[in-house]
C-alpha positions in Angstrom: 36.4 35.3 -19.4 38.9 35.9 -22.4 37.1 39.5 -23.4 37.7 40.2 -19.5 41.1 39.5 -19.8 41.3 41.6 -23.1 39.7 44.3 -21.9 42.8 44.3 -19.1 45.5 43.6 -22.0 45.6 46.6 -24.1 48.4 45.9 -25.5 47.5 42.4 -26.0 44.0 43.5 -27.3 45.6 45.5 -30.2 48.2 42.8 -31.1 45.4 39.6 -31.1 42.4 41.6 -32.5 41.9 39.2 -35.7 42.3 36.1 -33.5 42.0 36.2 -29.8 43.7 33.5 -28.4 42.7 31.8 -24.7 45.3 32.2 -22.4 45.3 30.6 -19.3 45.4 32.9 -15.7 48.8 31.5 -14.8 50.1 32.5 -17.9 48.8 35.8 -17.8 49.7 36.4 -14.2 53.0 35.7 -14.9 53.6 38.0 -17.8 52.1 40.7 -16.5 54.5 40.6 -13.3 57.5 40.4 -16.0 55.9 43.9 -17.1 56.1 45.4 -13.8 52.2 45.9 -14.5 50.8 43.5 -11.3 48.7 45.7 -9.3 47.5 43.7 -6.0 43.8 45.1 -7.6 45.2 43.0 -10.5 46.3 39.7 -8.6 43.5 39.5 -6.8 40.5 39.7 -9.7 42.6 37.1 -11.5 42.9 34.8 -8.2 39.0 34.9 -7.8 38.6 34.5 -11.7 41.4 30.7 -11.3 39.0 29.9 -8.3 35.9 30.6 -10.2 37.0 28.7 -13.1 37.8 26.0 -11.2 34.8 25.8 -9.6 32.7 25.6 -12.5 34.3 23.3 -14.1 33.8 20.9 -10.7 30.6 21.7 -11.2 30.3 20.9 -14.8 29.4 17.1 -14.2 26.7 17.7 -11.5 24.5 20.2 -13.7 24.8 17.0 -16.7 23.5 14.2 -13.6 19.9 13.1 -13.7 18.0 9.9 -13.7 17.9 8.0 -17.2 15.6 5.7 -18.2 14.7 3.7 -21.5 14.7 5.3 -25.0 17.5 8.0 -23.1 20.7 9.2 -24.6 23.6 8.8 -22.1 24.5 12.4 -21.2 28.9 13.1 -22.5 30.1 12.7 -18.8 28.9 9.1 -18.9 31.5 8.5 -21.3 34.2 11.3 -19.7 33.8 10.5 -16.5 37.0 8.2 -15.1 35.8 5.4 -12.4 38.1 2.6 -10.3 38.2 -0.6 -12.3 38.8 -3.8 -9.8 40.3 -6.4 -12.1 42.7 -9.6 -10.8 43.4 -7.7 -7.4 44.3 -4.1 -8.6 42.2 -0.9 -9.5 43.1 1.5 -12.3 41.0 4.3 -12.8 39.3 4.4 -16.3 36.7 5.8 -18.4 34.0 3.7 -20.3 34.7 5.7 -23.8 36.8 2.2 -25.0 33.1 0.4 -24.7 31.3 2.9 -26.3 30.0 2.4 -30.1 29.0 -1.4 -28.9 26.6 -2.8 -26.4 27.6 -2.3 -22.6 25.5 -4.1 -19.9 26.0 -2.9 -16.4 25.3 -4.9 -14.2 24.6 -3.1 -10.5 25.0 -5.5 -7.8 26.1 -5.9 -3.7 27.5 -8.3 -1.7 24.7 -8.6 0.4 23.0 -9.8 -3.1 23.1 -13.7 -3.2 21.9 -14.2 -6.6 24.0 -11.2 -7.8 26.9 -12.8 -6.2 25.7 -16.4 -8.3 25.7 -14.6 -11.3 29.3 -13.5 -11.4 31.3 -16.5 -13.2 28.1 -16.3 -15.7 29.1 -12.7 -16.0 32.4 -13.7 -17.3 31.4 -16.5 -19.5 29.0 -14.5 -21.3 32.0 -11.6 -21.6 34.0 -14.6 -23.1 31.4 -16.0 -25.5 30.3 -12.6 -27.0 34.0 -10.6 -26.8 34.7 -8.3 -29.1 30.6 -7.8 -29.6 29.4 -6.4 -26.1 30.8 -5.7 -22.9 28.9 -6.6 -19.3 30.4 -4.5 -16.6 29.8 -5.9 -12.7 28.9 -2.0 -10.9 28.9 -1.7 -7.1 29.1 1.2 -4.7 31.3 -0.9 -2.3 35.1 -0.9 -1.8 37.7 -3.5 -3.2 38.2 -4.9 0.4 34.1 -5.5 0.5 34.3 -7.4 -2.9 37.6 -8.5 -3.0 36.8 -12.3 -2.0 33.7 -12.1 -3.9 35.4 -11.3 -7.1 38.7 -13.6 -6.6 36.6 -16.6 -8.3 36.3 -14.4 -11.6 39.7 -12.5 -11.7 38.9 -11.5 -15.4 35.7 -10.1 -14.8 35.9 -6.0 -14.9 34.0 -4.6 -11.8 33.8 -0.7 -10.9 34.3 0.2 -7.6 33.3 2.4 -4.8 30.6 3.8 -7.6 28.4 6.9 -7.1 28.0 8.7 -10.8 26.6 5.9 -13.0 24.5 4.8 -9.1 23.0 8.7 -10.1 22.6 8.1 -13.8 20.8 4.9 -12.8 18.6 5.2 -9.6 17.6 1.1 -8.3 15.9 0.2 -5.3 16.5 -3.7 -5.7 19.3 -6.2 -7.0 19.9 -7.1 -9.3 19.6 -4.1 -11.7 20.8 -4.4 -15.3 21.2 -1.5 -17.7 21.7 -2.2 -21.3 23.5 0.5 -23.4 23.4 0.2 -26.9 26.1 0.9 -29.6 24.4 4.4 -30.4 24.6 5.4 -26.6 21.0 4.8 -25.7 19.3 3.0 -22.8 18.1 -0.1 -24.5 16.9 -1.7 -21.6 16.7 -2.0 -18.0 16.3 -5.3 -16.3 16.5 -8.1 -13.5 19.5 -11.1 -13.8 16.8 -13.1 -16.0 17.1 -11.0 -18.9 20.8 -11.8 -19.1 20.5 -14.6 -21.5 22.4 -15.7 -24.6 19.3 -14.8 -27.2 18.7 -11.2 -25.5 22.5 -10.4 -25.6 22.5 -11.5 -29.7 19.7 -9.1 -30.3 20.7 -6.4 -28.4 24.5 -6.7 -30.3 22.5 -5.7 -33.1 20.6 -3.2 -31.9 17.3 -5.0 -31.6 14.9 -5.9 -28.0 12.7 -8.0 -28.3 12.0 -8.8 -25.0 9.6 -5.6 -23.8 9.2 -6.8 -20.3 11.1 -4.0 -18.5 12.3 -4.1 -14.5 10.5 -0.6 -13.2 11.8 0.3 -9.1 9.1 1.6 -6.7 9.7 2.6 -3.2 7.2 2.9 -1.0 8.6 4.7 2.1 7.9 2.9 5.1 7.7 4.0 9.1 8.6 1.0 11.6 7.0 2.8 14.3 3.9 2.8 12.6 1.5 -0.3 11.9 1.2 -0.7 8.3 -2.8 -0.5 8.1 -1.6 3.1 9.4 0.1 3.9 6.9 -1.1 6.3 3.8 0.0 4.3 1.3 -3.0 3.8 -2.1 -1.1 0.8 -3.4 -0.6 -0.8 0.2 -4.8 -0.2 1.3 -5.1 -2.4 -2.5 -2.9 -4.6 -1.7 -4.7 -5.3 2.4 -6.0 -9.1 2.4 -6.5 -8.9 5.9 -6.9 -6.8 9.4 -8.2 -6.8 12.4 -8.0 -4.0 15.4 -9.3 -3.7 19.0 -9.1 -0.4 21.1 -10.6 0.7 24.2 -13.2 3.2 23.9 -12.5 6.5 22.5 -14.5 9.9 23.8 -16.0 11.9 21.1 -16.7 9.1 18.5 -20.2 8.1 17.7 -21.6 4.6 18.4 -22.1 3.1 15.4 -21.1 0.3 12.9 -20.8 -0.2 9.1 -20.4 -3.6 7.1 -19.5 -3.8 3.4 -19.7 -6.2 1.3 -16.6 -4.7 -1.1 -16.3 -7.3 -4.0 -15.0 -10.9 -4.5 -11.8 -9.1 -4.2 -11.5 -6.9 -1.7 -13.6 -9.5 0.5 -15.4 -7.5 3.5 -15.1 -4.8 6.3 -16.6 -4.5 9.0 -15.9 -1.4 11.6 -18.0 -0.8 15.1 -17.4 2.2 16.9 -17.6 2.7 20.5 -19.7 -0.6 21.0 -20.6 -2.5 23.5 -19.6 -6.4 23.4 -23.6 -7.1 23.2 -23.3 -5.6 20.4 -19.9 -7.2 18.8 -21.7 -10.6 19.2 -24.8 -9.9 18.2 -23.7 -8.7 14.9 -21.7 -11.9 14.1 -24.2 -13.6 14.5 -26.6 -11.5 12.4 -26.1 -13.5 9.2 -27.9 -16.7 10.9 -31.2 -14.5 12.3 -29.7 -12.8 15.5 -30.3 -9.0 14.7 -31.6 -7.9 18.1 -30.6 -7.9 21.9 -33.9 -9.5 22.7 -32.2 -12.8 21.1 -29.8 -13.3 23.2 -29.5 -14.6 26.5 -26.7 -13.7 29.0 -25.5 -16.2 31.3 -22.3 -14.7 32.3 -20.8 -13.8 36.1 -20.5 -10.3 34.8 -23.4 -9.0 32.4 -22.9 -5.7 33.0 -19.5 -6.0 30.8 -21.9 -7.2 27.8 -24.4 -4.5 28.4 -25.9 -1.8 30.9 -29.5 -3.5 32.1 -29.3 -1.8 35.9 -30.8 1.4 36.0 -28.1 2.5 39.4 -25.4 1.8 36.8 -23.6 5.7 35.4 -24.1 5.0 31.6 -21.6 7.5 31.1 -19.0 5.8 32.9 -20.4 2.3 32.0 -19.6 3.3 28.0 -16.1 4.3 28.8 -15.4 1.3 30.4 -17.3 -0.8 28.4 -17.5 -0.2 25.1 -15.0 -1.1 22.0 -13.6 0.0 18.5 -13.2 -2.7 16.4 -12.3 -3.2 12.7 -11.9 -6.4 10.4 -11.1 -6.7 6.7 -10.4 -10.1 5.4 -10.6 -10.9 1.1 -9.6 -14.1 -0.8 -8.2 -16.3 -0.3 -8.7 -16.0 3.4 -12.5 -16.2 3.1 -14.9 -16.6 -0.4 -18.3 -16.1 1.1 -20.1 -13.9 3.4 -20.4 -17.0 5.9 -16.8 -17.1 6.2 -16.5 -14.1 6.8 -18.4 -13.9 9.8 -17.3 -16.8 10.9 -13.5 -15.6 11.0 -15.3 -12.3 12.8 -16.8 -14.4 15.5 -13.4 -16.6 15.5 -11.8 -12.8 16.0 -14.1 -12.1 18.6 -13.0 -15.2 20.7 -8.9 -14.1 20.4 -10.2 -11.1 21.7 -12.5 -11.7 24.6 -11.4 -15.0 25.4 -13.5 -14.7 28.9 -16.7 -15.5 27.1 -18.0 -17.5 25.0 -20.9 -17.9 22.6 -23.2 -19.9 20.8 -26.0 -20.2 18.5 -28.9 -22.4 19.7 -33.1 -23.1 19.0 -35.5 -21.8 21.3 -38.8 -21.7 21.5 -40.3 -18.2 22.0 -43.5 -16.4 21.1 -42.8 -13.8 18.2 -44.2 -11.4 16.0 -44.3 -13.8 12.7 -44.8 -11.8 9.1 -47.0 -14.0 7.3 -48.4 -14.1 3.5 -52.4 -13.5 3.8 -52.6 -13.9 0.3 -50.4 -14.5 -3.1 -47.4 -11.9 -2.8 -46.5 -11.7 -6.8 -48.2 -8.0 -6.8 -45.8 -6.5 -4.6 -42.8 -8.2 -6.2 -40.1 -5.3 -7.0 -39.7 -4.1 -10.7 -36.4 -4.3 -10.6 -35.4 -0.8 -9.5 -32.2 0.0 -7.7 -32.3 -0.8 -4.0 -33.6 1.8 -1.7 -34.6 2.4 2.0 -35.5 5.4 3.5 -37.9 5.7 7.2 -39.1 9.1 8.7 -41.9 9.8 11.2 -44.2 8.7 8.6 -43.3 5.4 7.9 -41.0 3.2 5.8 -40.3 3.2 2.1 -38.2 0.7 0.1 -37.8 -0.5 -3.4 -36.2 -3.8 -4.6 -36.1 -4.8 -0.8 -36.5 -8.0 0.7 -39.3 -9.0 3.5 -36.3 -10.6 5.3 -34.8 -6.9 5.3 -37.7 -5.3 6.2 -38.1 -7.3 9.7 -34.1 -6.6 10.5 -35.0 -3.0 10.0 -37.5 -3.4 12.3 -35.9 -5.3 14.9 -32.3 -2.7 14.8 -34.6 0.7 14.8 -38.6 0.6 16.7 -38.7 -2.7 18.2 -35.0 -2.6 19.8 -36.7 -3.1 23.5 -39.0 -4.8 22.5 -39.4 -9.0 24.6 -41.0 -10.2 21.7 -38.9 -10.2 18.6 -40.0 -9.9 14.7 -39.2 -12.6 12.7 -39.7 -12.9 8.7 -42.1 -16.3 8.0 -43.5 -15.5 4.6 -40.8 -17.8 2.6 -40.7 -15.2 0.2 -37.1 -14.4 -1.2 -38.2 -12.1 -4.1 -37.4 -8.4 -3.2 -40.2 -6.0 -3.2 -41.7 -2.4 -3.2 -43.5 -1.3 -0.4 -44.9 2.2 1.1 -45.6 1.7 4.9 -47.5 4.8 6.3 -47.7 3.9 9.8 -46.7 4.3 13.5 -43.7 2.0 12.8 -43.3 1.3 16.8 -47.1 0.1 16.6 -47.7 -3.4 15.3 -51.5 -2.9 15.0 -51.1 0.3 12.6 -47.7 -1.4 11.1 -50.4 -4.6 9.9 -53.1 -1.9 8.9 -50.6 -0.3 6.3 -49.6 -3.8 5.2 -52.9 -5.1 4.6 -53.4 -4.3 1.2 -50.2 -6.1 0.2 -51.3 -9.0 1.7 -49.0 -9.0 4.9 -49.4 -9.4 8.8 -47.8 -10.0 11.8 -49.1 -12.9 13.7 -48.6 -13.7 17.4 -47.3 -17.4 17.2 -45.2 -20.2 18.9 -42.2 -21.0 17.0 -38.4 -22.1 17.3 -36.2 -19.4 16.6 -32.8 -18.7 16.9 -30.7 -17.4 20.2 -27.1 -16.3 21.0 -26.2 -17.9 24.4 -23.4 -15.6 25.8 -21.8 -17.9 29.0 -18.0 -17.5 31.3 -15.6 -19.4 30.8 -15.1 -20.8 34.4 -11.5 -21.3 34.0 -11.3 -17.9 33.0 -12.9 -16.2 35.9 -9.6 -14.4 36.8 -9.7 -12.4 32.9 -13.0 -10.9 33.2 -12.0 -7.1 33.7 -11.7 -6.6 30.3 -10.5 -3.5 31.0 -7.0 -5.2 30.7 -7.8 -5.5 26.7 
């Protein structure tokens, strides 16, 4: 700016060559009109260049404004920049450059903020005990009249007012938030109100923190309108103890379920896609033997809501009408176990479908038993990782239990089948086996098993069933198309 103006002050050029002093626009402005020499060309570069100046140096703070944290070295305006001081019912505006060179505490708070607002006379007292040492400044973005009754209990205490630079400097998402400044214009610290204690404030006189537990703000944005499972959050999907979700079918999605067992955690999940209630039930009861439709018995006024049996019925239209999504996650301390899980799932399943009702009871049926011809240690696993895989040839597994190996059976070639498989070997080793047979067929399925000393035997025996019945005082809920 000065060359500019030298460059249009020959005269002056010549005279100041040596030493060019600055000169201020006014001052130029006005000697050049006592010349005669004011052109309007003249008048009106210099007016732009008085507005140009001005607005830089407006802008001068803003380009020095970003987010501080620990270990930081307050940026000049912090000290420069002049704030409203509330003290004993009056503001003055001030800067902070009379606290700088000793320890200054700010202390961010709200009305709204009941332990900030408890913390106030200990504010004061803690000015009084350490004065001369360290300062602790109260810091709020609200007006005089917001804090005025607030503050009348502690009329010495210092409190800025209607704040927005230092609110910059130090971003917070919760109160209270505590910045400690040290002598040498570093951020010593940043902390909650428990921090504020006599020992801390000794230390931090002198330039020393010991206390390394540091208050660190996240915000996690949030969406009302959405429900929370919803929501793409990593550290909120961590945090999930529990959920559970019921919708109406959904075209397009394929008819299936998944259950993991996560970790003693993350607890377990269980999601069914487009499934019938038939099929809701008989999974929750899976973990006490029911792992096919052929072991359960319907009793209800309205089957057909559990399952399509009736050839007239439109499948298409029964699925859409009839089927479900549903999703549960549930972790400690909600349940420990497995068992607890699926008994909250079946507990689920009741809120849900509160038309029907189920239970587990002995019944005795002929079945396709698996029995031990002969001493099983030879096909005990060696300890592999666990693997299943079936294709038109048969069924291959490693480090797989007998117990598995029927529920395979049951869920994939034996689904419509009257007679259900059940495992009778009381073997709870895992093992290796390579089935190459007609898995539909139980004759070939027993000549592949033969040399490990397996069969399935037609036998009598008690077995477990799921007994789906109405609710008769429930009769009027049974369109479950209402859920």
């Amino acid at each position: 700016i000065l060359c500019v103006m030298a460059a249009l002050c020959p005269k002056k050029r010549k005279a100041k060559r040596r030493k060019l002093k600055a000169m201020s626009c006014t001052n130029l402005m006005r000697r050049q009109k006592n010349k005669g020499h004011l052109s309007k060309r003249f008048a009106l570069f210099v007016s732009l260049l008085i507005v140009f100046c001005s607005a830089t140096r407006a802008q001068l703070p803003a380009s020095n404004m970003h987010a501080l944290k620990v270990g930081d070295q307050v940026p000049e305006i912090f000290w420069q920049e002049e704030h409203s001081f509330y003290q004993n019912g009056k503001t003055k505006q001030q800067t902070l450059r009379p606290y700088q060179g000793k320890l200054l505490v700010l202390d961010f708070w709200a009305s709204w903020c009941a332990p900030c607002v408890a913390a106030l006379p200990k504010l004061d007292s803690l000015n009084q005990t350490f004065k001369g040492q360290l300062q602790i400044l109260s810091v709020s973005y609200q007006s005089e009249k917001e804090l005025a009754p607030l503050v009348a209990k502690v009329p010495q205490l210092k409190t800025l007012v209607n704040e927005k630079v230092l609110h910059q400097l130090f971003p917070h998402v919760y109160l209270p938030h505590l910045v400690w400044i040290a002598g040498d214009g570093k951020v010593m610290a940043i902390t909650g109100q428990d921090a504020l204690i006599k020992p801390n404030l000794l230390n931090a006189s002198k330039g020393m923190w010991q206390n390394e537990q540091q208050k660190i703000d996240q915000y996690v944005p949030y969406d009302g309108s959405k429900l929370l499972p919803a929501q793409a959050h990593a550290d909120l999907r961590k945090q999930l103890r529990f959920s559970s979700s019921l919708s109406q079918h959904l075209p397009g999605l394929v008819s299936q379920s998944t259950f993991k067992d996560l970790d003693s955690i993350k607890g377990y999940h269980y999601v069914a896609t487009n499934t019938s209630l038939m099929g809701l039930f008989a999974f929750a009861y899976s973990n006490v033997g029911i792992v096919n439709f052929n072991q359960v018995l319907n009793e209800t006024k309205t089957p057909l809501k559990l399952i399509a049996t009736k050839k007239e019925v439109n499948l298409n239209d029964w699925i859409k009408d009839n089927t479900y999504n549903f999703e549960l996650l549930a972790s400690a301390p909600l349940v420990a176990t497995q068992p607890d899980f699926f008994k909250l799932l079946r507990q689920q399943l009741a809120i849900y479908f509160p038309a029907y009702q189920s239970e587990l009871i002995q019944q005795k049926k002929t079945v396709w038993a698996l029995r031990a011809t002969g001493f099983l240690a030879s096909i005990k696993s060696k300890g592999d990782s666990t693997y299943f895989n079936k294709d038109a040839s048969g069924y291959y597994l490693r480090n797989f239990s007998l117990k598995s190996l029927v529920r395979m059976l049951n869920l994939n070639t034996f689904q419509k089948s009257d007679i259900p498989l059940v495992d009778d070997t009381n073997f709870s080793s895992t093992v290796d086996l390579d089935i190459v047979a007609d898995m539909s067929n139980i004759e070939a399925i027993n000549l592949a098993l033969s040399p490990y000393q397996l069969q399935f035997v037609k036998k009598e025996m008690e077995v477990p069933y799921l007994r789906n019945f109405s609710l008769k005082s429930l009769v009027r809920m049974l369109n479950l198309n209402t859920f």
